[in-house]
N, C-alpha and C positions, 0 to 999 in steps of 0.2 A: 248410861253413856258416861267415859270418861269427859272428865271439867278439862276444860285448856283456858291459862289466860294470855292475853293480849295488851300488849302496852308501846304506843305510836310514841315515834319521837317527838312530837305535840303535846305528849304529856296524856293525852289520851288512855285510858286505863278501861279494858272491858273484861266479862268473863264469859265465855260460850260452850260448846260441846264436842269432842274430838273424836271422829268417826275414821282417823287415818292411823297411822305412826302414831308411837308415842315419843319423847325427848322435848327437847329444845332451837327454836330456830331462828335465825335475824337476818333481815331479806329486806329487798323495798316491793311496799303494795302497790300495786298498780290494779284497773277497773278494765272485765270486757265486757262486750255487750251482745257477743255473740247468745241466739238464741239455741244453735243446736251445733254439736262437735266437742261437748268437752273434754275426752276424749285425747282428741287431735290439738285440741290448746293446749294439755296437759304434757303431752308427748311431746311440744315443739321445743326442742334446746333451746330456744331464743327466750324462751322464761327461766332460764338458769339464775338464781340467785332473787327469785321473785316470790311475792306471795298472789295468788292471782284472784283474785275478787271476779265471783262472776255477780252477772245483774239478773240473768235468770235464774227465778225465785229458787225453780225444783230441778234438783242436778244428782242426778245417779239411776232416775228411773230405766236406762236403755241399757244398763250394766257397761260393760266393756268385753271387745274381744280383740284376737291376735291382728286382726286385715287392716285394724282403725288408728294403728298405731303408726307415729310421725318420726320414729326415730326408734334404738333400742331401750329404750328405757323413758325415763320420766327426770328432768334435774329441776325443777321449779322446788323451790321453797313450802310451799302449803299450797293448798286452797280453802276458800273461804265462801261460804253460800250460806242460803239463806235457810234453805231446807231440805238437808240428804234422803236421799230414797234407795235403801239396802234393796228391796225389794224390787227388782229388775223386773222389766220384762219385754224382752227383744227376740226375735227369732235368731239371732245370730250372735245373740250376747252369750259366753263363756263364764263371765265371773263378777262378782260388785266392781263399784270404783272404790269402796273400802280395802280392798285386796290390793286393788294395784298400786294405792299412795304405801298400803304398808311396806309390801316389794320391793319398794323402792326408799324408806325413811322420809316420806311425805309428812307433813300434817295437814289433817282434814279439821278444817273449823267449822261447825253449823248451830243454828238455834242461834244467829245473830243480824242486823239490820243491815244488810246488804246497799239497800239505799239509801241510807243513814254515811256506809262508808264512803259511795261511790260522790256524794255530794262535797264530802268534805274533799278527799283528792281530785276532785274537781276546781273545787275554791280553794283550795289549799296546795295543790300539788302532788305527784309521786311522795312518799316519803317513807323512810325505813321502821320497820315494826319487829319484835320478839313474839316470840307467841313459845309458849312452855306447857305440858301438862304435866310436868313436876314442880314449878317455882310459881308459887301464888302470888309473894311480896311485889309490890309496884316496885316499890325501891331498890329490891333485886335486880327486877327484869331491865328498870333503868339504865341503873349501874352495867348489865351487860350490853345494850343496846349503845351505849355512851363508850363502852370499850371494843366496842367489834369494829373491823372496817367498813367503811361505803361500800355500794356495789361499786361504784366509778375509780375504784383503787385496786379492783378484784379482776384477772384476765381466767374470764370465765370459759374460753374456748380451747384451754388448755384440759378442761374437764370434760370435753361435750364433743371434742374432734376426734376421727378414729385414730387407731393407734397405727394403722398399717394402712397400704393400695388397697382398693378392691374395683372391681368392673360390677356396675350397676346395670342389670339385662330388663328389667322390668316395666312397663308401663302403665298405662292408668287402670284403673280397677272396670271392671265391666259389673257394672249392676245387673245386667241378665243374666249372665253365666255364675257371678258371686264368685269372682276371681279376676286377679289380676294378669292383665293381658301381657303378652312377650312380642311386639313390634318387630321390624326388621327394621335394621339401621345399615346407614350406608357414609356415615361420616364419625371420626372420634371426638371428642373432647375430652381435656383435665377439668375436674371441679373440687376446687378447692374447699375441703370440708372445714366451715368456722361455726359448721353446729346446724347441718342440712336437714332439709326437712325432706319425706320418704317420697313427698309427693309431686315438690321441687325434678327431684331424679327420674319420676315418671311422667313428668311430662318432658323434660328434655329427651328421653328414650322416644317416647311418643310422637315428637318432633323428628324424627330418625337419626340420634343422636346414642353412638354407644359413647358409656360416661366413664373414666377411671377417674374414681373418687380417690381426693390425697389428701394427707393430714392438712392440717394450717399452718406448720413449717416447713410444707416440701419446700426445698430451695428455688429459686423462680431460672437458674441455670438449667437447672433436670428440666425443665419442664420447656423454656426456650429453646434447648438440645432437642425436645421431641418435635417442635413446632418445626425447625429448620430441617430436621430430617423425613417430613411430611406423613413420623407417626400422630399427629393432631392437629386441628384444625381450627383449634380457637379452648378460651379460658372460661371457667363461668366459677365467680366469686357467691357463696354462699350468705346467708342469714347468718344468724348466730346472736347469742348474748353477751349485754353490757355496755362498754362505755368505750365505742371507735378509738378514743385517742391513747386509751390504754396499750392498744395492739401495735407497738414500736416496730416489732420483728413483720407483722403483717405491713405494714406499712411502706419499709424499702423492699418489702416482696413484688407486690403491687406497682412499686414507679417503675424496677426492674422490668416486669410485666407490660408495663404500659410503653415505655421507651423500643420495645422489639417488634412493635405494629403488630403482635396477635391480637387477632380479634376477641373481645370480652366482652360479656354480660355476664350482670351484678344486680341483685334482691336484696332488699335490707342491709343487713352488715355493711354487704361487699357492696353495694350501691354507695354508701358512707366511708367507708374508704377510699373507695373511688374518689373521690371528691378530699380527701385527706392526703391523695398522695400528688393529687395536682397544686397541693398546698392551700385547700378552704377547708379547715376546722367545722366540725360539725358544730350545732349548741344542743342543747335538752330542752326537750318539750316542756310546758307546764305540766301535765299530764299522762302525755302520748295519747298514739291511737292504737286502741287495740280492741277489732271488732270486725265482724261481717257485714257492716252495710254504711262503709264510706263513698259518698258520691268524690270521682275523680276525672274532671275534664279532659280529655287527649287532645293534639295538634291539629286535629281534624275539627275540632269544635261538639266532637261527641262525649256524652258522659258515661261513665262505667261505675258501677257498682263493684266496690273492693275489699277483700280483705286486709288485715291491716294488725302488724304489732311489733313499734318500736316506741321508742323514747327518747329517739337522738332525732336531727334532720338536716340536712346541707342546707349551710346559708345561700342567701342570695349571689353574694357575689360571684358563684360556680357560675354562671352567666357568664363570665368573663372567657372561659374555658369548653362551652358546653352550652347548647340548644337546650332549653324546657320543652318537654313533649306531652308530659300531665302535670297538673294542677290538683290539689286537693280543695274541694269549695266546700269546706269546713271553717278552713281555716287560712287557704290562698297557700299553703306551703308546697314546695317545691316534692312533686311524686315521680318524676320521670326525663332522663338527659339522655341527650345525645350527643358525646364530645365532637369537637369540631375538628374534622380531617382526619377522624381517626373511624375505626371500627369496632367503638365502644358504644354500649346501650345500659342504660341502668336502670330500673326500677325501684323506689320507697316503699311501695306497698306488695302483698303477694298473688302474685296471679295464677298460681298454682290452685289458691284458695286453702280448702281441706281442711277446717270447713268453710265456707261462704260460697259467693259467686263465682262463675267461672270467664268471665264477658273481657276477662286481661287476657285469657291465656294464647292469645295469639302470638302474643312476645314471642313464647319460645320459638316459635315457627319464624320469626324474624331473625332470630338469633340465629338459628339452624341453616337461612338463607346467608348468613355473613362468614358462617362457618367456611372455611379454603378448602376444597379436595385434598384431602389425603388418604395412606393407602388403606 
């Protein structure tokens, strides 16, 4: 196996094994703890510009195929385990995850302490790493890491949103059949792509929702012009990766949006903008959450088990503007708003899942019921 080295902005200096891509890359690491789906973390835009640390030990044994994919391709930075397994074996798997990081200019790190790193960015934070298997020197990798940008300076959704419209007809995947189901719908929505996830789209369809997906700078006029003319029935703000406050042009999109009384719902990103364009600033987690089994209290006093992966989180003060509807009892932070007098819903976490639990997905059927008749 080719050598890769590693070198944290900590000063941290390791060497391990590289099962993906070969080159050079400079990302911040972040920890999941999802047991099963790598896969589908790998595929999610919202790791654009990351390196992702899994906690499960052995990652590659199910190989990958074309149905488990969260987007068109793969934009994360690396990943990093503990112990790759070439050696697949799934009834539906097509090809390694060695293939699919190279496909795509991944790097694959293994043969390294997994919980060694997940501790330290635990006490220590997110923080930005190099990882090369052509520059051995620390002093190298430094010197690059000390001259690259932050992720939080990088508008990562310019990489990761499509390039044109398109009408998403699909629904959620049927495990008896080993295909994805086609719904009938009976209302439209715009969803604004800031780095959508595949599963996101299928359950809104599922909800009887047909979706025309638009880039991240459709204009918020085009899309208000269709609301008033009752081709759509409401907005739905996307995930995506990086750092809310970066996204200027998303931002007066969004107030635009919000001031014309179409009805929205918003996941991750667009949840945090949300909240950015009512004027509450997101901050950065110490760490984030990123993983399949966050307990998250609803208004009802029930708990849900959720999936989960950002790095940003609306402050408190959004209360000022907006109902709490979840709760994260990890850490008490704000998971789920309901603006006041409006016909906005947002969610922190993903209730899509894919992978994890499914016990959120009812949102979208919330959403679906706020959606106006149109034609």
């Amino acid at each position: 196996m080719q050598k890769v080295w590693l070198y944290f902005e900590n000063g941290l200096f390791l060497e391990a094994f590289s099962f993906g891509s070969s080159g050079t890359a400079v990302g911040e690491v972040v920890f999941n703890t999802s047991l099963t789906g790598y896969q589908e973390i790998i595929t999610d835009p919202s790791y654009a510009g990351q390196f992702i640390t899994f906690t499960m030990p052995e990652i590659g044994n199910v190989g990958i195929n074309e149905d488990d994919f969260e987007s068109r391709g793969a934009f994360c930075k690396g990943v990093i385990v503990r112990n790759y397994q070439d050696r697949y074996s799934n009834f539906r798997a097509k090809d390694s995850l060695a293939n699919l990081l190279k496909r795509y200019n991944i790097l694959g790190i293994s043969n390294i302490d997994t919980r060694f790193i997940t501790k330290m960015l635990r006490d220590e934070g997110a923080m930005e790493m190099v990882a090369s298997t052509e520059i051995s020197s620390k002093e190298e990798l430094k010197k690059i890491l000390e001259n690259s940008p932050k992720i939080s300076e990088i508008n990562y959704i310019k990489e990761v949103t499509t390039s044109k419209p398109y009408i998403h007809k699909t629904g959620k995947y049927d495990a008896k059949e080993f295909r994805y189901t086609t719904p009938p719908t009976n209302k439209k929505i715009v969803a604004y792509d800031f780095g959508i996830k595949r599963n996101i789209l299928n359950e809104l369809v599922t909800a009887g929702l047909e979706v025309e997906v638009v880039p991240a700078n459709t204009l918020a006029s085009e899309v208000i012009e269709k609301f008033n003319n009752k081709e759509i029935g409401g907005v739905f703000l996307s995930n995506g990766p990086g750092d809310p406050l970066v996204l200027k042009e998303q931002k007066a999109i969004i107030k635009e949006l919000i001031d014309s009384n179409i009805p929205i719902f918003a996941i991750c990103l667009g949840h945090q903008m949300l909240s950015i364009a009512h004027g509450h600033n997101t901050y950065k987690l110490k760490f984030g959450h990123h993983g399949g089994n966050h307990p998250v209290k609803n208004k009802e006093g029930k708990v849900e088990i959720t999936a989960q992966n950002h790095n940003y989180n609306v402050p408190d003060s959004i209360t000022n503007v907006a109902e709490v509807t979840h709760k994260n009892l990890f850490d008490n932070t704000i998971e789920g708003l309901k603006y006041k007098d409006k016909d906005i819903i947002s969610v922190q976490h993903h209730p899509e899942a894919s992978p994890g639990p499914h016990e959120s997905s009812y949102i979208f059927k919330e959403f679906a019921d706020m959606v106006k008749d149109c034609r």
